[in-house]
LUMLUMBA-884559 format. One record per atom (N, C-alpha, C): residue in three letters; x negated, y negated, z negated. Coordinates in steps of 0.1 Angstrom, whole numbers, plus 5000, padded with zeros to 4 digits. Last residue first. Layout:
<recs>
alaXYZ/...
</recs>
This chain:
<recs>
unk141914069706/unk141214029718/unk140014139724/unk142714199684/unk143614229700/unk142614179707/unk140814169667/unk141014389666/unk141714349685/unk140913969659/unk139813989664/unk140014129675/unk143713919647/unk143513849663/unk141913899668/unk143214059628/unk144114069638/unk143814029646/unk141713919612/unk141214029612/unk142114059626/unk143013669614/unk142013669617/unk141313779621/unk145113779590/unk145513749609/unk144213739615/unk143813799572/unk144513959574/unk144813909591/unk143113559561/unk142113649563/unk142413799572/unk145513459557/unk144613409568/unk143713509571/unk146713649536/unk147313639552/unk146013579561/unk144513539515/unk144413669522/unk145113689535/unk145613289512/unk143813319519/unk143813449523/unk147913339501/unk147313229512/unk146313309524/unk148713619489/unk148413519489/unk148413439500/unk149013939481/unk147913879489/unk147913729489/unk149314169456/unk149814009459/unk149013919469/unk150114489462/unk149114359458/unk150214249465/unk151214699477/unk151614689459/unk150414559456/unk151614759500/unk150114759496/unk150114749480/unk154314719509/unk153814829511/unk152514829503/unk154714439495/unk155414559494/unk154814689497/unk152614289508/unk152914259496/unk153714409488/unk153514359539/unk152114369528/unk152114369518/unk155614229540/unk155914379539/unk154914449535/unk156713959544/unk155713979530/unk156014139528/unk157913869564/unk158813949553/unk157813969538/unk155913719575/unk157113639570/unk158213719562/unk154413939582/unk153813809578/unk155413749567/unk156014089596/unk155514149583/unk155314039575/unk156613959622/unk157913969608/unk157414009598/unk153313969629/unk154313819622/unk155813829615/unk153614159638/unk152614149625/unk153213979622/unk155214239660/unk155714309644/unk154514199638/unk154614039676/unk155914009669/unk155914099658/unk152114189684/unk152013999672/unk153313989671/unk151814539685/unk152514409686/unk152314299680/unk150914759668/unk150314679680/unk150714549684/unk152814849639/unk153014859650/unk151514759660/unk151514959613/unk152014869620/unk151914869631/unk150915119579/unk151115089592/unk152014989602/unk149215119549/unk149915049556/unk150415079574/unk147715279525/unk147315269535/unk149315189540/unk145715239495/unk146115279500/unk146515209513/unk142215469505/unk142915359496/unk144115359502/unk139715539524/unk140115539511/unk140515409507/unk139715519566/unk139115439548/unk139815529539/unk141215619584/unk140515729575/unk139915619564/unk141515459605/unk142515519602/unk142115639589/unk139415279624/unk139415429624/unk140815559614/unk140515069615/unk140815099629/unk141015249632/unk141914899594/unk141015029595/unk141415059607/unk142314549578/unk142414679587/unk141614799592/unk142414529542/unk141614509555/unk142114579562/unk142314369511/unk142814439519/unk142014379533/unk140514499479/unk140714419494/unk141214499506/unk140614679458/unk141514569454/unk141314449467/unk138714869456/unk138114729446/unk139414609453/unk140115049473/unk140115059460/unk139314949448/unk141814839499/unk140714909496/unk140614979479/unk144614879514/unk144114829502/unk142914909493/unk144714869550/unk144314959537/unk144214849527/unk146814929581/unk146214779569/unk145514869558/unk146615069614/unk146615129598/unk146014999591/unk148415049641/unk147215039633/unk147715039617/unk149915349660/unk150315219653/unk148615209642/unk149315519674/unk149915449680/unk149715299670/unk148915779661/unk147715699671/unk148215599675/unk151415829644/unk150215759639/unk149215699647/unk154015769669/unk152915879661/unk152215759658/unk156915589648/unk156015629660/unk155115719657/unk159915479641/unk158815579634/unk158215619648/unk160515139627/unk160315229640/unk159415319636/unk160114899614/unk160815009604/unk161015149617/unk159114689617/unk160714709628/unk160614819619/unk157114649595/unk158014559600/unk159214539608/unk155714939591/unk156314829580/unk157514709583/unk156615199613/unk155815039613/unk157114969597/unk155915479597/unk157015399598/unk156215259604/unk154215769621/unk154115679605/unk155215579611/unk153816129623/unk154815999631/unk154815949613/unk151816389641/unk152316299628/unk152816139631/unk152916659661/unk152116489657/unk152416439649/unk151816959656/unk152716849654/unk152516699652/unk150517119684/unk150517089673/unk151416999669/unk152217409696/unk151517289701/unk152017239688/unk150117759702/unk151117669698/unk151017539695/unk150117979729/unk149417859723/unk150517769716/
</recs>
């Protein structure tokens, strides 16, 4: 039996390469919003991050969204993107 290969994504913020089940997925939807994807399958492009509120706050302050997602999110979009955050941990 041969054992399959896990697929290992970069977190945007410590730059640590983990398996993909591990770390959540940001997407830039194709009408140009970003959101988190729990399920890891939306269309568009895609972002990963480690579980952690220390990685998603160096992201926050590196602006690694901005970078990895090729958009300019803004104000309202971080608030919108931590909110979405803090719903997904509680």
């Amino acid at each position: 039996m041969r054992k399959r290969k896990v697929p290992l994504r970069k977190c945007i913020a410590c730059q640590e390469m983990k398996p993909k089940k591990e770390l959540i997925r940001v997407v830039r939807t194709p009408d140009e919003e970003v959101v988190i994807d729990p399920s890891g399958k939306a269309s568009g492009r895609g972002a990963y991050i480690c579980a952690q509120m220390e990685c998603f706050e160096t992201a926050l302050k590196k602006k690694a969204f901005d970078r990895a997602l090729k958009i300019k999110l803004g104000d309202a979009g971080y608030e919108k993107l931590k909110q979405e955050w803090e719903e997904l941990q509680s």
